[in-house]
C-alpha positions as CSV (number, residue, x, y, z in Angstrom):
1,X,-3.0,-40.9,-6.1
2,X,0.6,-41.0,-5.3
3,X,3.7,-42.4,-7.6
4,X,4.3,-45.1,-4.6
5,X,0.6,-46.0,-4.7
6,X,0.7,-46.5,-8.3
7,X,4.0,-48.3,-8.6
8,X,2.4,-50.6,-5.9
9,X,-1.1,-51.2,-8.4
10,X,1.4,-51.8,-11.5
11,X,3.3,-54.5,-9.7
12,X,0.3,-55.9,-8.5
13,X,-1.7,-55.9,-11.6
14,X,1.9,-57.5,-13.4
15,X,2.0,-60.4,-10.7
16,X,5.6,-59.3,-9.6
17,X,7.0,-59.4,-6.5
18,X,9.4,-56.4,-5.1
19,X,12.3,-58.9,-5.6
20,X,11.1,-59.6,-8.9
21,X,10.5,-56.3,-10.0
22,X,13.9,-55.4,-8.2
23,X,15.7,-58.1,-10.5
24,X,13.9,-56.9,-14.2
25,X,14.7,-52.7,-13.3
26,X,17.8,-53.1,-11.7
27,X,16.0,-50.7,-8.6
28,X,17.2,-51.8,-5.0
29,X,14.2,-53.9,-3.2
30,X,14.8,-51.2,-0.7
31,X,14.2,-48.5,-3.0
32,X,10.8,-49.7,-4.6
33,X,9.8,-50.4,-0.8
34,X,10.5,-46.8,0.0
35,X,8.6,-45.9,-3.0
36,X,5.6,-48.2,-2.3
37,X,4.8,-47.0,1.0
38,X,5.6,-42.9,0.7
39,X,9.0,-42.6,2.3
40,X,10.4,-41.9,-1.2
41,X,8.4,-39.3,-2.9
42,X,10.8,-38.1,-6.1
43,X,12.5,-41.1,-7.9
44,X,15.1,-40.2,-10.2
45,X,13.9,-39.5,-13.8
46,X,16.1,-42.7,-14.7
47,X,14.6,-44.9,-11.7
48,X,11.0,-44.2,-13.3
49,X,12.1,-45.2,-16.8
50,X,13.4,-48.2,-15.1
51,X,10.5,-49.2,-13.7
52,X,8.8,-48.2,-16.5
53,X,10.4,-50.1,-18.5
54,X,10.2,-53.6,-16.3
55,X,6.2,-53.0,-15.7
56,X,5.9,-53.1,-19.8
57,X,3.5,-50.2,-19.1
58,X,1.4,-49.0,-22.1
59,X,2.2,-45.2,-23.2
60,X,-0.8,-43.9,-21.0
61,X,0.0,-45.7,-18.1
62,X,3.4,-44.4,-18.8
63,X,2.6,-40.7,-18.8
64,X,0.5,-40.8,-15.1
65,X,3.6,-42.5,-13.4
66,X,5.7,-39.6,-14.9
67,X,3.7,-37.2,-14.1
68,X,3.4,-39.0,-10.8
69,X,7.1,-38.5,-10.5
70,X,7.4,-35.2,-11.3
71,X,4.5,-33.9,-8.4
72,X,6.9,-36.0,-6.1
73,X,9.8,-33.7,-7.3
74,X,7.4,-30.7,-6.8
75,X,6.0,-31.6,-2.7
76,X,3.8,-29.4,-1.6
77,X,4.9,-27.2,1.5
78,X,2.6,-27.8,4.0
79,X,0.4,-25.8,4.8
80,X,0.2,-22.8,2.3
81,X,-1.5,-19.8,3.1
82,X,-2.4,-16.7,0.8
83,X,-5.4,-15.1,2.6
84,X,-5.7,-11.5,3.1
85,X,-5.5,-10.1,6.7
86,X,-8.5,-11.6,8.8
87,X,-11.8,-9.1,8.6
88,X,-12.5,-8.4,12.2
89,X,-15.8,-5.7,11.8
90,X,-18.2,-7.7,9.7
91,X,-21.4,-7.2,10.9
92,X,-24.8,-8.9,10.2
93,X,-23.6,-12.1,8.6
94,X,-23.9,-14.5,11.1
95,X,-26.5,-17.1,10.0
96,X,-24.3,-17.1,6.4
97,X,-21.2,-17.5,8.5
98,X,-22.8,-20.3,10.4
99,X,-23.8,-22.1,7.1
100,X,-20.2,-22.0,5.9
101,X,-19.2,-23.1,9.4
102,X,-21.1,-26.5,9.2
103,X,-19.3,-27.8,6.0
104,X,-16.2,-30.3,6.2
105,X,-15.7,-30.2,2.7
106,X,-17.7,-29.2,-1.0
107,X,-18.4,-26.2,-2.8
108,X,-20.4,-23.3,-1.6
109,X,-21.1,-20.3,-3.8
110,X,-21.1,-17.1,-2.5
111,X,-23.5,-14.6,-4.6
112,X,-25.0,-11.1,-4.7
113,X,-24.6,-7.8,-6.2
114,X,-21.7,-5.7,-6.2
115,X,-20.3,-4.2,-2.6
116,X,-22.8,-7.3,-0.4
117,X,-19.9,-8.3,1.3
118,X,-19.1,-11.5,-0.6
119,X,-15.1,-11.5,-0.8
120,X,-14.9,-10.4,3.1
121,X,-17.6,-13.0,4.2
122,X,-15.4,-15.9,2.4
123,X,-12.2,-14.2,4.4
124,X,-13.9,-14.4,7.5
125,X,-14.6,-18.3,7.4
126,X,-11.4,-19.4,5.2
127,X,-9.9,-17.8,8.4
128,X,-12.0,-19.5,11.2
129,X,-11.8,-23.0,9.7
130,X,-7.9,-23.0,9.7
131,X,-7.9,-25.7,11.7
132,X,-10.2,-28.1,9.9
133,X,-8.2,-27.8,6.7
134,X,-4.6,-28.0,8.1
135,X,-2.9,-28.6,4.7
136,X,-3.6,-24.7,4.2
137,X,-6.0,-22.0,3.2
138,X,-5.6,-20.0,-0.6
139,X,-7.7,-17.3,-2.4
140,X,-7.2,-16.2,-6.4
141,X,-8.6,-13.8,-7.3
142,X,-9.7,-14.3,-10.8
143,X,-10.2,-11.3,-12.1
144,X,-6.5,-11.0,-11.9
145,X,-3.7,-10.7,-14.5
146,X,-1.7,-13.7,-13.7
147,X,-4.4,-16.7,-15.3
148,X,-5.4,-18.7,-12.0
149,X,-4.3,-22.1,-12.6
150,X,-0.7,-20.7,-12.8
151,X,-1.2,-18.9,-9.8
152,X,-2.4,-21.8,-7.7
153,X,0.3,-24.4,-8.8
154,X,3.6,-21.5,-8.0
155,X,1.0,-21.3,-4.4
156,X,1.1,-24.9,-4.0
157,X,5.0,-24.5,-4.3
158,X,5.5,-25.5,-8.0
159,X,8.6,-23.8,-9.7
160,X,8.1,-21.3,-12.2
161,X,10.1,-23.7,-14.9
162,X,8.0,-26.7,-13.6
163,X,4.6,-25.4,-15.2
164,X,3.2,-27.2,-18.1
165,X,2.8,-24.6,-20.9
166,X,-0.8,-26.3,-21.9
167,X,-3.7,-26.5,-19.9
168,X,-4.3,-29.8,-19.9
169,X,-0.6,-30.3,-18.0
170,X,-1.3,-27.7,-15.8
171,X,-4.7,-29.2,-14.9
172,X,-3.0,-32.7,-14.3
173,X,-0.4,-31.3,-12.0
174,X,-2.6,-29.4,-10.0
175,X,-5.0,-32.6,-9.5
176,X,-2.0,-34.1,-8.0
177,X,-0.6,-31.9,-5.9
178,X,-4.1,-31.9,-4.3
179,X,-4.5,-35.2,-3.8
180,X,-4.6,-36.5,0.0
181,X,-5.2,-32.9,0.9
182,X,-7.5,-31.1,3.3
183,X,-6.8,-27.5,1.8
184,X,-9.6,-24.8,1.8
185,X,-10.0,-22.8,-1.6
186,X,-11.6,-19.4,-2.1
187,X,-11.8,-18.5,-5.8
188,X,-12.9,-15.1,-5.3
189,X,-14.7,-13.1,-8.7
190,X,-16.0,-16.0,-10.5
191,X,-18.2,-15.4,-13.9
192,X,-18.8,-18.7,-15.4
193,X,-19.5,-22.2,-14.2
194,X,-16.6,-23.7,-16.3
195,X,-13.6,-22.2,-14.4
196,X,-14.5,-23.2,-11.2
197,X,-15.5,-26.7,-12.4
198,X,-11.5,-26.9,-13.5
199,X,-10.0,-24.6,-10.2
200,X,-12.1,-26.3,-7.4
201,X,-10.4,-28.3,-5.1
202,X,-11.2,-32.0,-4.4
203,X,-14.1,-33.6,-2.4
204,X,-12.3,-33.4,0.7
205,X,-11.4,-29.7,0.4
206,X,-13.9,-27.3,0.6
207,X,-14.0,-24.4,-2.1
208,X,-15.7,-20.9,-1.8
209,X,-16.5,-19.1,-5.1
210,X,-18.0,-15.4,-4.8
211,X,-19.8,-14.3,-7.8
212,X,-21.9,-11.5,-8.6
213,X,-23.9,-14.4,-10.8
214,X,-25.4,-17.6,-8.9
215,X,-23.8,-20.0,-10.8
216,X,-26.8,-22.8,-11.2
217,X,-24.9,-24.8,-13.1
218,X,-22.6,-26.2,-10.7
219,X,-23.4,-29.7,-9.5
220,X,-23.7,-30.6,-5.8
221,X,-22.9,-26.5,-4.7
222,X,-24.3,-24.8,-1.2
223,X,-25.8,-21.5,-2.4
224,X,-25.7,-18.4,-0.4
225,X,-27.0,-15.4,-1.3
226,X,-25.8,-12.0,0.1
227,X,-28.5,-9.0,-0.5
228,X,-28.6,-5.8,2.2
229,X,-28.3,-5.2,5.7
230,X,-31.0,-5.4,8.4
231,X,-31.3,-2.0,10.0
232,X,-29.8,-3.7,13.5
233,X,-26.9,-4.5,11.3
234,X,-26.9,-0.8,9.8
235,X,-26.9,0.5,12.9
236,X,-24.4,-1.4,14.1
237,X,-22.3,-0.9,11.1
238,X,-22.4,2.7,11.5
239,X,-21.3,2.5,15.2
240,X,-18.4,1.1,13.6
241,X,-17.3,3.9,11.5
242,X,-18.5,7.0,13.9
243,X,-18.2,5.1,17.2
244,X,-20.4,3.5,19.7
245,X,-20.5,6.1,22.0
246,X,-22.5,8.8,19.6
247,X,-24.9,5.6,18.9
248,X,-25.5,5.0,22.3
249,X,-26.2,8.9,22.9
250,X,-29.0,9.0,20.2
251,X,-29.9,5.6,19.1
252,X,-33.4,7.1,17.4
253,X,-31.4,9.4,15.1
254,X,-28.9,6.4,14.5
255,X,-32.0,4.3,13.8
256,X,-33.4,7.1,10.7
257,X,-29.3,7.0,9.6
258,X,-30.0,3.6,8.9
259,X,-32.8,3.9,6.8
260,X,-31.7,6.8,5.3
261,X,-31.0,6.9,1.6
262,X,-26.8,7.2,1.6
263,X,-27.0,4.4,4.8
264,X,-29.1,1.9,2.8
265,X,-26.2,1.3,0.0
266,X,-23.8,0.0,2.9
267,X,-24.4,-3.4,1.8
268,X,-21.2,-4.7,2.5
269,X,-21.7,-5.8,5.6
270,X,-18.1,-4.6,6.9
271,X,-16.1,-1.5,6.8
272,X,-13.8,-2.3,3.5
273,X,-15.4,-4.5,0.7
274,X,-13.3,-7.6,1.2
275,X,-10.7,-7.2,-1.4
276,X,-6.9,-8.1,-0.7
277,X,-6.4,-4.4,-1.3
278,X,-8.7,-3.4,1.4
279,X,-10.0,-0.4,-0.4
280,X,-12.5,1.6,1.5
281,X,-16.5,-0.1,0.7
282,X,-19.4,1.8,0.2
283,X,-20.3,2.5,3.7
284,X,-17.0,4.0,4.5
285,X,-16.9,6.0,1.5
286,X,-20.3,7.5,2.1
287,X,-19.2,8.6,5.6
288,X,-16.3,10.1,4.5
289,X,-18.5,12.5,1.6
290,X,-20.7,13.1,4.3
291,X,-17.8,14.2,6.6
292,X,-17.3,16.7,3.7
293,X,-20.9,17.7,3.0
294,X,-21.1,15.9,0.2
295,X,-24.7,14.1,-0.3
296,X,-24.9,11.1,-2.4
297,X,-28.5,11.1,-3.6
298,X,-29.9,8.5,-6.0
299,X,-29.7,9.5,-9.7
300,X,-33.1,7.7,-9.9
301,X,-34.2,9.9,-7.0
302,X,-37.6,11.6,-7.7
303,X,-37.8,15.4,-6.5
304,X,-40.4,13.8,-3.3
305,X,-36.9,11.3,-2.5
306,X,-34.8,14.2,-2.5
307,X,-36.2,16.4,-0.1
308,X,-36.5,13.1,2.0
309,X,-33.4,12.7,1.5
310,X,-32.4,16.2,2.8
311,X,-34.4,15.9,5.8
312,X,-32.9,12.8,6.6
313,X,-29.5,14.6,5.8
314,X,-30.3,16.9,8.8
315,X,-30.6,13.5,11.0
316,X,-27.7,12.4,10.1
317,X,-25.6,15.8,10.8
318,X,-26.7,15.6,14.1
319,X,-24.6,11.9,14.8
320,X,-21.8,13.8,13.0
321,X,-22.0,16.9,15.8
């Protein structure tokens, strides 16, 4: 809800015309017009009191067309955008891509264990349905020092010295600068149910929340859950890191890489984990130790496992020669 569209219900609701409104507040006809229909967004602090005042407005009433007001001040710059770089090599998350894909609006929760791939899946589509949501896409990371409400309203283009101090004024500011917006939303780290029923976006936005939890208690959510790679999406994966031509040269020993014990923790589904601070993911850290002779057995890994695991080691040597 807008100030203009509100002004309009008051003076509807009080039986006044714009004339007659215009004579009680002193406020040009031409003024409240502009007002009414969105072409003035940010009355003057002593225009609302005005009009305030003629409406005879109780104090609640009172508070919404301030705050109103204010949001009007604070316009969002359309569109915003805070996404990390688009993730070009994720592999094997196609039917989870496509399920994001269909949505025009809701909440879908991302979930699975540590290093699946959740943050990069949730880059991927924020980025590939920039055009459905026009009014801009924004992740927070919630994990994160700065708490996220705060970050979202200075995203949405809200002055450092315009933030409530409480968290109920915070809330009520960032409702309204959402309002009338098709913005997509990635809360990225969730832990609890609560924060993203106050952070997600409106009905007509869609929010994605990765979470290492499933979050059950969310009403009306899309679940998707992210466990380990197929061995076509291993293998492709590890083309990725060492190159398509050594796959194509000995796709049987690429194949037992896969299924090998260091290959089955690349989970991640892409080369970095996702994060804004693309740091290196599991698969691309085990290649690198492996570059380097360094093994990563299982500490749960019986004596049997381990000399699998060093047979399998010779396998893998052989892509790396």
């Amino acid at each position: 809800m807008t100030f203009g569209a509100r002004l309009l219900q008051h003076r509807k609701n009080a039986g006044l015309s714009q004339e007659e409104l215009s004579a009680r507040s002193g406020v040009s006809v031409r003024a409240i017009s502009d007002m009414e229909r969105g072409r003035a967004r940010s009355p003057q602090r002593r225009t609302t009191e005005a009009l305030l005042d003629a409406l005879d407005l109780d104090e609640t009433s009172r508070d919404e067309l301030r705050r109103l007001a204010r949001a009007g001040r604070i316009a969002v710059t359309s569109p915003v955008w805070s996404l990390p770089p688009y993730v070009a090599d994720l592999v094997g998350r196609d039917t989870e891509l496509d399920t994001i894909a269909s949505m025009h609006g809701g909440l879908v929760v991302v979930h699975g264990a540590a290093g699946t791939g959740k943050t990069s899946l949730a880059v991927r589509a924020a980025h590939l349905l920039e055009g459905r949501f026009p009014d801009g896409q924004l992740l927070v990371e919630l994990e994160g020092a700065t708490p996220p409400l705060e970050r979202l309203l200075k995203d949405l283009g809200t002055p450092a010295e315009h933030v409530p101090e409480d968290a109920n004024g915070q809330t009520r500011l960032y409702r309204s600068l959402l309002a009338g917006k098709r913005l997509l939303l990635v809360l990225d780290g969730a832990s609890t149910e609560e924060e993203i029923r106050t952070l997600r976006a409106d009905p007509g936005c869609l929010t994605i929340v990765t979470s290492r939890r499933r979050l059950a208690g969310l009403a009306d959510a899309t679940w998707i859950r992210l466990g380990g790679l197929t061995e076509p999406a291993a293998v492709e994966l590890l083309a990725s890191i060492i190159g398509p031509a050594r796959v194509e040269a000995d796709p049987d020993t690429a194949r037992s890489s896969s299924r090998c014990a260091g290959c089955r923790r690349w989970r991640c589904g892409s080369r970095a984990t996702g994060s804004p601070a693309g740091r290196a993911g599991r698969c691309g850290t085990w290649w690198s130790r492996s570059r380097n002779g360094a093994w990563p057995r299982s500490r749960r890994a019986t004596s049997t496992c381990a000399a699998r695991s060093r047979c399998r080691w010779r396998t893998c040597r052989r892509l790396r020669s």
